[in-house]
C-alpha positions in Angstrom: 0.0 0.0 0.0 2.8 2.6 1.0 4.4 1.8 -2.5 1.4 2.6 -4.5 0.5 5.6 -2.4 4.3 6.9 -3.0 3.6 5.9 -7.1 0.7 8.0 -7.0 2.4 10.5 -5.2 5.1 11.1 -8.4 2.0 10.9 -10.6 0.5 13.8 -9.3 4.0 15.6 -9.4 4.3 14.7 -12.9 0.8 16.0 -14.0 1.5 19.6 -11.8 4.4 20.5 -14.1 2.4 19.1 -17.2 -0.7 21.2 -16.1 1.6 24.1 -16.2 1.5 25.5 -20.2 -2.1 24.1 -21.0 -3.7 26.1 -17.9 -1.2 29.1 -18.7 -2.4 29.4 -22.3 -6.3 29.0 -21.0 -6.2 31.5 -18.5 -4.1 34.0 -20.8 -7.1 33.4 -23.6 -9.6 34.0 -20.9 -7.9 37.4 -19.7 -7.5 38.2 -23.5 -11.3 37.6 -23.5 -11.5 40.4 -20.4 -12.2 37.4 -17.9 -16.0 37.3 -19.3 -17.3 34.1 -19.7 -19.5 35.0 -22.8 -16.6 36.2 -25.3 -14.5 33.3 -23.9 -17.3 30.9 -24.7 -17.7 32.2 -28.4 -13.4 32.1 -28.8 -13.5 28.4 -27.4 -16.1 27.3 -29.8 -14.4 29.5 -33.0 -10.6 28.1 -31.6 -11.0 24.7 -30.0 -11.6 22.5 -33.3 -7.9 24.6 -34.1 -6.9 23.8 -30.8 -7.5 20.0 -31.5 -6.5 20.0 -35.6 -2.8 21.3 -34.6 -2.6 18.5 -31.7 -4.6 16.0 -33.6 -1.2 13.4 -33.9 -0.7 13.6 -29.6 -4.7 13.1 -29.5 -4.7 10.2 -31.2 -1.8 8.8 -29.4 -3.2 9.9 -25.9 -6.8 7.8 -27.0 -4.4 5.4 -27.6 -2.8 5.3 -24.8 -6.0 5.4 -22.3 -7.2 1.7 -24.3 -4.1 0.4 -23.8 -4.1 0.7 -20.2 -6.6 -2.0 -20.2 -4.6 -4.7 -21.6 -1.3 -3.6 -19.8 0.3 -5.1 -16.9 -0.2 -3.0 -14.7 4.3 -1.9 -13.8 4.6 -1.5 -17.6 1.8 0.4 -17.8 3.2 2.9 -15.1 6.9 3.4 -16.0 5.2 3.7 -19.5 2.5 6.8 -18.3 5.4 8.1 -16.4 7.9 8.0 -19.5 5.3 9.2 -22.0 4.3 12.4 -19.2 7.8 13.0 -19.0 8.3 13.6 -22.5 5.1 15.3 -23.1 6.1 17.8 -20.6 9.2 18.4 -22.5 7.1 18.6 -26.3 5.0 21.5 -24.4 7.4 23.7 -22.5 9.9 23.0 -25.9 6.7 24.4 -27.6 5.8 27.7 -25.0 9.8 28.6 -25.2 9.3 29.0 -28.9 5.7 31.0 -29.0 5.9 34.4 -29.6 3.0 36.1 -28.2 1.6 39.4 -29.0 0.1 40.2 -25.7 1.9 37.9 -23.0 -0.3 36.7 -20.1 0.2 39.5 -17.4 0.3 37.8 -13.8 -1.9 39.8 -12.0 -3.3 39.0 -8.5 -6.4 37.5 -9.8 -4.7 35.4 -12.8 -2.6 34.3 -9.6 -5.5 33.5 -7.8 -7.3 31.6 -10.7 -4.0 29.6 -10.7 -4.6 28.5 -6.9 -8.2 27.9 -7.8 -7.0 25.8 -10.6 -4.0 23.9 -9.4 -6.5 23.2 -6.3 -9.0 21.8 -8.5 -7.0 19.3 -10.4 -5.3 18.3 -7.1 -9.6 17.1 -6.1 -9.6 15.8 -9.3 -6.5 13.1 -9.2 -7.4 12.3 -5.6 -10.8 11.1 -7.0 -9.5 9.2 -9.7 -7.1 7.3 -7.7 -10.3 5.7 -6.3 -10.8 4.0 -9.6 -8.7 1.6 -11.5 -5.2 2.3 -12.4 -6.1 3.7 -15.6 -6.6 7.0 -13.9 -3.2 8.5 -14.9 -4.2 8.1 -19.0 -7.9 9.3 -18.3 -5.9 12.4 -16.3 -3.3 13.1 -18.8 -6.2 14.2 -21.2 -7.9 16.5 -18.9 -4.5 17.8 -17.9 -4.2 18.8 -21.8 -7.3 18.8 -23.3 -10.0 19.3 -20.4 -8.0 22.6 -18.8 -9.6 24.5 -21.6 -13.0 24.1 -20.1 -11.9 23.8 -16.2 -12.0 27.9 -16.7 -15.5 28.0 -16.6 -15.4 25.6 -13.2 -12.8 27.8 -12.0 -14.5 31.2 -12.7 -18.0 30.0 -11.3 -15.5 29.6 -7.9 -13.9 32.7 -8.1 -16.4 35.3 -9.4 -17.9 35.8 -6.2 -14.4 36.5 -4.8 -13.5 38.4 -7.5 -16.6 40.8 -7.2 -15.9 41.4 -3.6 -12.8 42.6 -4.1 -13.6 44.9 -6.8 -16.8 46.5 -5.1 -14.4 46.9 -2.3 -11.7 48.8 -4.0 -13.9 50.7 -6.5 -15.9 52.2 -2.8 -12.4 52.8 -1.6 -11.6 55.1 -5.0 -15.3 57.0 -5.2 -14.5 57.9 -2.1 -11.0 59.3 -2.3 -12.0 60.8 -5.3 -14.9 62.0 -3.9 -12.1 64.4 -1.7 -10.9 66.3 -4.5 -13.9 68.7 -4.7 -11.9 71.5 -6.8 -10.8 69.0 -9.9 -11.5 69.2 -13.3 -12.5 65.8 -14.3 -12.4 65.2 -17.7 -14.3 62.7 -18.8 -13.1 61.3 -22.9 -15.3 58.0 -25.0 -15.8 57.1 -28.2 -15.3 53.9 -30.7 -12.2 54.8 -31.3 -9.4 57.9 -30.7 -9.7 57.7 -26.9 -6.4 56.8 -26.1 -4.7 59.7 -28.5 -7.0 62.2 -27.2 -6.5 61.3 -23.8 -2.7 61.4 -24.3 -2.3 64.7 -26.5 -4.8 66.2 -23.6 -2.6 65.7 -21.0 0.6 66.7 -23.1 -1.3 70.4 -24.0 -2.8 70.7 -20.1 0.2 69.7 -18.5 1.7 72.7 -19.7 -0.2 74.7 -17.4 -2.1 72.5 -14.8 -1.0 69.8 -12.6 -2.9 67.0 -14.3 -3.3 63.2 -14.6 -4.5 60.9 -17.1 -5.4 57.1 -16.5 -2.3 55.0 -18.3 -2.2 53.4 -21.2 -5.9 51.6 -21.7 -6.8 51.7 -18.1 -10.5 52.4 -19.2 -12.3 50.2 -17.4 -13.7 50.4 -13.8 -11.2 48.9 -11.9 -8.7 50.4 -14.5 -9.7 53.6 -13.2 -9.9 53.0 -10.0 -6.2 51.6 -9.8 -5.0 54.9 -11.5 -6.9 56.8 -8.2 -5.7 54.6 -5.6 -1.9 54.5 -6.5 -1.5 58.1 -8.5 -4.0 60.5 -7.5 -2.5 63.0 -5.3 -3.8 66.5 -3.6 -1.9 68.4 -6.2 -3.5 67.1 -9.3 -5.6 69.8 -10.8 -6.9 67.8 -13.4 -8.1 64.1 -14.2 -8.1 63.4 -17.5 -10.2 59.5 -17.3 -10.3 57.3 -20.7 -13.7 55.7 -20.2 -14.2 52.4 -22.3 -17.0 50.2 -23.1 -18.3 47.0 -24.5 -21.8 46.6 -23.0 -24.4 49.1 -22.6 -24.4 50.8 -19.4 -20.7 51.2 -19.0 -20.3 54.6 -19.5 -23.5 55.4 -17.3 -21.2 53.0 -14.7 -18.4 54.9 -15.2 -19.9 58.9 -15.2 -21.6 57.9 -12.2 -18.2 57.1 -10.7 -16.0 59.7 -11.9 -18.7 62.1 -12.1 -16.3 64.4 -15.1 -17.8 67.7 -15.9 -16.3 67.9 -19.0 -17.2 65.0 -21.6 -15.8 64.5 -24.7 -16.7 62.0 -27.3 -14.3 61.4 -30.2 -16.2 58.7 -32.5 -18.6 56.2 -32.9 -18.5 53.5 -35.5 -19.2 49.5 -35.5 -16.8 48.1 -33.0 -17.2 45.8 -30.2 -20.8 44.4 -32.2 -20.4 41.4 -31.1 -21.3 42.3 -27.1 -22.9 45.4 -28.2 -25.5 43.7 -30.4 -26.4 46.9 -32.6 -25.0 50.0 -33.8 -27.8 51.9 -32.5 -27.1 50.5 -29.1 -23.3 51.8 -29.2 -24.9 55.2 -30.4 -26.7 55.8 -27.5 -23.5 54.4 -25.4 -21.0 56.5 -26.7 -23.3 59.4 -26.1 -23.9 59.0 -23.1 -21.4 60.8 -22.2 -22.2 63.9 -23.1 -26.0 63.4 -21.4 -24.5 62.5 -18.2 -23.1 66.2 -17.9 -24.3 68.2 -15.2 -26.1 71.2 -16.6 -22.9 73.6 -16.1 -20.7 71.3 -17.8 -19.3 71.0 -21.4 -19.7 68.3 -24.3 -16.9 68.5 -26.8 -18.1 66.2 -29.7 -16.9 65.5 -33.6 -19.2 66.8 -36.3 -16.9 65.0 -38.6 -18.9 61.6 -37.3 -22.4 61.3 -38.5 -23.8 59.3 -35.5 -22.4 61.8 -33.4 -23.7 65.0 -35.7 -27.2 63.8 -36.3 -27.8 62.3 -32.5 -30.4 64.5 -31.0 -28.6 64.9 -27.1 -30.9 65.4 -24.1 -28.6 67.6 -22.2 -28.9 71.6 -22.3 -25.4 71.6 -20.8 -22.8 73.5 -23.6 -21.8 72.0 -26.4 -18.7 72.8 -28.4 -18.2 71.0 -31.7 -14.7 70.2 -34.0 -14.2 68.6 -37.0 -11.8 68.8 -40.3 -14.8 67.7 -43.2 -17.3 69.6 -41.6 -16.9 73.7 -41.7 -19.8 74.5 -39.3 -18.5 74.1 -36.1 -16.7 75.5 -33.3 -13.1 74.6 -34.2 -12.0 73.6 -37.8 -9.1 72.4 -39.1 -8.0 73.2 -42.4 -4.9 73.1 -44.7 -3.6 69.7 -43.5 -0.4 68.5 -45.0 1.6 65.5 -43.9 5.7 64.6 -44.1 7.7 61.9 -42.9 8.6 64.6 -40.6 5.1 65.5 -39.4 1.9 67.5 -40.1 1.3 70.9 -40.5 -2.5 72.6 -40.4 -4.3 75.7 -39.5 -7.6 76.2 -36.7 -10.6 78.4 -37.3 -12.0 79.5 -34.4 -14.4 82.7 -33.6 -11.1 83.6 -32.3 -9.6 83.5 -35.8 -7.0 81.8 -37.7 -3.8 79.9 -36.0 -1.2 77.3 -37.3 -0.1 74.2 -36.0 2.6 71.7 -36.6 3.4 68.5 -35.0 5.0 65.3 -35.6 2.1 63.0 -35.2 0.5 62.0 -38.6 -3.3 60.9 -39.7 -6.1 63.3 -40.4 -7.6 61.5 -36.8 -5.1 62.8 -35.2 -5.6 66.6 -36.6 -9.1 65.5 -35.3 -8.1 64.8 -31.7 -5.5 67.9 -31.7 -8.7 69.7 -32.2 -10.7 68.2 -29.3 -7.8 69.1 -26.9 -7.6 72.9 -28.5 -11.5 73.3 -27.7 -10.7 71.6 -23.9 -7.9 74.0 -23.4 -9.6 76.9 -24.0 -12.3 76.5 -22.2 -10.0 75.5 -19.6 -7.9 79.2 -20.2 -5.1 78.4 -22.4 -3.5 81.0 -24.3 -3.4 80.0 -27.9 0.8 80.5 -28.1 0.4 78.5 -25.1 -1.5 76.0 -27.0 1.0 76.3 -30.2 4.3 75.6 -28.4 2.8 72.4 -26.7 1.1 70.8 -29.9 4.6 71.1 -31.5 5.9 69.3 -28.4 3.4 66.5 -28.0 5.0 62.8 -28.1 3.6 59.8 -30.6 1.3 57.7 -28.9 2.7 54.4 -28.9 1.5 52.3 -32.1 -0.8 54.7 -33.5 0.5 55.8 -36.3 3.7 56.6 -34.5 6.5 57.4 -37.1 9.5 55.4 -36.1 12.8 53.6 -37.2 13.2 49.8 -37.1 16.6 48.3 -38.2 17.0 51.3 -40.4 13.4 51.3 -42.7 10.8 53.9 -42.0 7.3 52.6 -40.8 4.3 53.7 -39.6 3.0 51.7 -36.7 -0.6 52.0 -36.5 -0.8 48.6 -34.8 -3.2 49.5 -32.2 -6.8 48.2 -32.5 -7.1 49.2 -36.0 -10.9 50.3 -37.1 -12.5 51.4 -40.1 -12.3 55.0 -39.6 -8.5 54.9 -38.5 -7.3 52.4 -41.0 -9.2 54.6 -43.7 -7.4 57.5 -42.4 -3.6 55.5 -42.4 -3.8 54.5 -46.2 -4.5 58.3 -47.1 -1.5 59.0 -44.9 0.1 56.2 -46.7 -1.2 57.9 -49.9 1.1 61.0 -49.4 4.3 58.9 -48.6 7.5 59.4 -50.6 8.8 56.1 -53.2 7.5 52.4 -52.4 4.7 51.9 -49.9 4.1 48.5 -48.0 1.2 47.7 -45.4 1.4 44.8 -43.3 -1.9 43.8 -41.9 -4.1 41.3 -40.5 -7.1 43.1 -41.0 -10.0 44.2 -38.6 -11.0 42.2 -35.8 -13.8 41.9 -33.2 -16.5 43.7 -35.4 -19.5 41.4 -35.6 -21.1 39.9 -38.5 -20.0 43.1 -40.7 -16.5 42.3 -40.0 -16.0 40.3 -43.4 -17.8 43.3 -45.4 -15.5 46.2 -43.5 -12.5 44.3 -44.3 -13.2 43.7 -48.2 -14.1 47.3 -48.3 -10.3 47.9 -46.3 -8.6 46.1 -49.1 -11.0 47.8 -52.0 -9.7 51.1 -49.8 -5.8 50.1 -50.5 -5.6 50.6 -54.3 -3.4 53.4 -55.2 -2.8 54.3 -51.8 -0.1 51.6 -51.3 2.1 49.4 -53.5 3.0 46.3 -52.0 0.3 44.3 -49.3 1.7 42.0 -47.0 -1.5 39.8 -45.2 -1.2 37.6 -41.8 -3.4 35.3 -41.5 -4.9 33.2 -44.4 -8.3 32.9 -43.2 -8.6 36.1 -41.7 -7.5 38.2 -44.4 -9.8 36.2 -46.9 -12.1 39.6 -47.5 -9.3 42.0 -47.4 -7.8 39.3 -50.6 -11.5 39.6 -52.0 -11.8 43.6 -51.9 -8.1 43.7 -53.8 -9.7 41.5 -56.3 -12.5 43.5 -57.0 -10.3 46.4 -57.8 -7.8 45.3 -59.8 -5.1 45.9 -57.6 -1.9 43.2 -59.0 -2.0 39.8 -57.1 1.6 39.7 -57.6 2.1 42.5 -55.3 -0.3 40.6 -52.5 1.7 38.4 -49.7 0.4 36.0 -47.8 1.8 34.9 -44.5 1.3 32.8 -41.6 3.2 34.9 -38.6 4.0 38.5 -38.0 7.8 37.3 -38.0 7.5 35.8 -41.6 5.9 38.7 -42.5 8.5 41.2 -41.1 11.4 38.9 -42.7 9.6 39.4 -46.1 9.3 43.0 -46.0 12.4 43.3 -45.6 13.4 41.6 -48.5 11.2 43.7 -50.8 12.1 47.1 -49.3 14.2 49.7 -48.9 15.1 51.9 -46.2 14.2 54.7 -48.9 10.2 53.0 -48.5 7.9 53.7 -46.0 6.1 50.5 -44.3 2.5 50.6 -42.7 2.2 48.8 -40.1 -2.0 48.4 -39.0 -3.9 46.7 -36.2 -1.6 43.8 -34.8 -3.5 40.6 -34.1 -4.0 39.6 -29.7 -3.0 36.0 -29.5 -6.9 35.3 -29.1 -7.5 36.0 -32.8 -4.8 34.8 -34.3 -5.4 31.4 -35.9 
């Protein structure tokens, strides 16, 4: 007895290090997936028949291996598991060593905490099956690689609970601290796209004169927000400058109610996140709430240049000040736009008159979202010199269409959530670009049933705008192959390729450090298939 209880002992050793990379790569799909059960659901059924294709040869051999141990004697059988564990171990962290991953899996205390929940559940597991016949190793080693993928849903059921205690707990803790700060200007800034820019070129023009903070990078969500309140909000702060995000309806009502901005701004709204959403007209109404959640002495800023946004009929009397670049009727225009490799260069109507800009970022969007801060800062005091000398200063914002150097070519990273809108936008950048221009691309992702149509219409878009069109992903990029069809533009100028890194090592073949290179939208591990 004490021997088979020491065997069983190593077995469950074995099977904890094996556990390891398959419950790694789950929970890293489910946090890609925003740790909601729903958009993991429809990933797992889109992915898992992948999932099983490119491990169909160690399936096989692993329903192999479970008949077998019925016939066996029962010591081969067990130096045999043990062996074939052993080596499988070694095919899969072999395997993890090698992926490259776009977004890694960021260990944060609740991915460390759905580890415990996990590990503790497959620990139940193997302590049951040992009640059975010896076979319980091979009937193991498949949920160990197989089952893990749906053990998420066990271990969130578990956890949620937890999860939503501690979140109610901090967000109360955040309300209230930011509840202190009666004399801030909170700055509230949503839309479909262009948050993130508009929230960063903001803070570049205000911090010039106030002391102001932003949430980082695409802290958007509740508890993104209330991080940024807990561990950087400080008494000096004069202004809080929040990205506010959503996916679901209600989540900007959530999030006004919390921050409770009295400045809103809304920068688009276009067909993203239709999957959760279910309807355009629902993100409509989303995006503007916003601007209706403004107490009456507060101020909208919203983009004429967006049709759902100019022809949405707000129930708010609070003061509205529009921008926009196509449309000439509102309250800050800009005009003359002309774009370098070194930059952009424009002018701003205002009842205040005429005033030129330049600044290195590139993209008519971002013109757009220049404008929004403008109107913000001068409702907020800013001289207009002021305003001049801190638009020429303000940074790239990382991967939108920030103008960079890599191993000596030029490119243009726009590899941020690409969306119809911006990636329209980056081809008539693209369009203005000195000698050969290359795009690499995997498309648009996360748009709904439209997402085939929007990314036919991206390809149709790329004719005689760029030159040479390098594709990852040959199912994904079917449409944008279909809409380059339709056109004319020459197949023999259209790549194909598997990876980002086969992609990269072709361009590099075909350009020149004289060409420019597009990069837009990158693809999160979860897509990319």
């Amino acid at each position: 007895m004490s021997w088979l209880i020491i065997v069983n002992f190593l077995f469950v050793i074995l099977f904890l290090l094996l556990l390891w990379v398959p419950m790694k790569r789950a929970l890293h799909m489910f946090q890609q997936n925003r740790y909601e059960r729903e958009r993991y659901s429809t990933w797992l059924i889109n992915n898992i028949k992948t999932q099983y294709k490119q491990n169909y040869i160690p399936f096989v051999l692993l329903i192999a291996i479970i008949i077998a141990g019925f016939f066996m004697e029962i010591g081969i059988y067990r130096i045999a598991m043990a062996l074939i564990i052993v080596l499988w171990f070694i095919y899969l962290i072999v395997k993890e060593l090698n992926q490259e991953y776009i977004k890694p899996l960021v260990f944060t205390d609740r991915v460390k905490r759905q580890l415990v929940v996990m590990t503790i559940l497959y620990l139940i597991m193997m302590v049951a099956m040992m009640q059975f016949r010896f076979e319980w190793e091979s009937v193991m080693l498949f949920m160990c690689t197989y089952g893990v993928w749906f053990m998420v849903f066990v271990m969130d059921f578990i956890t949620r609970p937890i999860e939503e205690t501690v979140k109610k707990k901090f967000l109360n803790d955040a309300k209230h601290r930011l509840e202190g700060f009666n004399n801030m200007i909170k700055i509230g800034i949503t839309g479909s796209y262009g948050k993130t820019s508009s929230k960063n070129i903001l803070q570049a023009i205000l911090s010039e004169k106030f002391y102001s903070l932003m949430t980082p990078a695409s802290f958007n969500t509740p508890m993104g927000i209330t991080r940024t309140i807990r561990e950087h909000l400080k008494p000096i702060h004069e202004v809080f400058i929040c990205e506010m995000g959503a996916d679901h309806v209600s989540d900007i009502k959530e999030l006004c109610d919390f921050v409770h901005p009295s400045i809103g701004l809304v920068t688009s709204i276009g067909p993203q996140h239709l999957n959760t959403f279910g309807s355009l007209e629902n993100i409509i109404k989303e995006k503007m709430t916003m601007i209706e959640s403004l107490p009456q002495d507060g101020v909208g800023i919203i983009n004429k240049d967006n049709e759902y946004i100019r022809n949405y009929k707000i129930n708010n009397t609070c003061k509205l000040i529009s921008y926009g670049i196509a449309q000439s009727d509102v309250d800050y225009h800009a005009i003359n736009i002309v774009y370098s490799p070194k930059g952009s260069t424009f002018v701003v109507v205002s009842k205040d008159g005429e005033h030129e800009f330049e600044t290195r970022l590139l993209g008519e969007h971002n013109i757009a979202n220049i404008c929004a801060a403008i109107a913000i800062a001068r409702e907020l005091k800013v001289e207009w010199k002021e305003l001049q000398q801190a638009v020429k200063k303000v940074q790239y914002v990382e991967h939108r269409l920030e103008l960079k150097k890599i191993n000596g070519y030029t490119f243009i990273d726009n590899a941020f959530n690409s969306n119809p809108v911006g990636s329209a936008m980056s081809l008539e950048v693209m369009k203005m670009m000195p000698n050969r221009r290359f795009i690499i691309t995997p498309g648009m992702i996360d748009l709904g049933v439209q997402q085939d149509e929007i990314n036919k219409e991206f390809g149709r878009k790329m004719k005689d705008k760029v030159d040479e069109v390098i594709l990852v992903g040959v199912q994904q990029t079917k449409p944008i192959v279909e809409g380059l069809q339709e056109v004319e533009f020459d197949s023999t100028h259209v790549h194909v390729c598997k990876t980002v890194k086969e992609a990269f090592a072709l361009v590099y073949t075909l350009a020149t450090p004289a060409d420019t290179i597009l990069l837009e939208n990158d693809l999160p591990d979860a897509f990319n298939n």
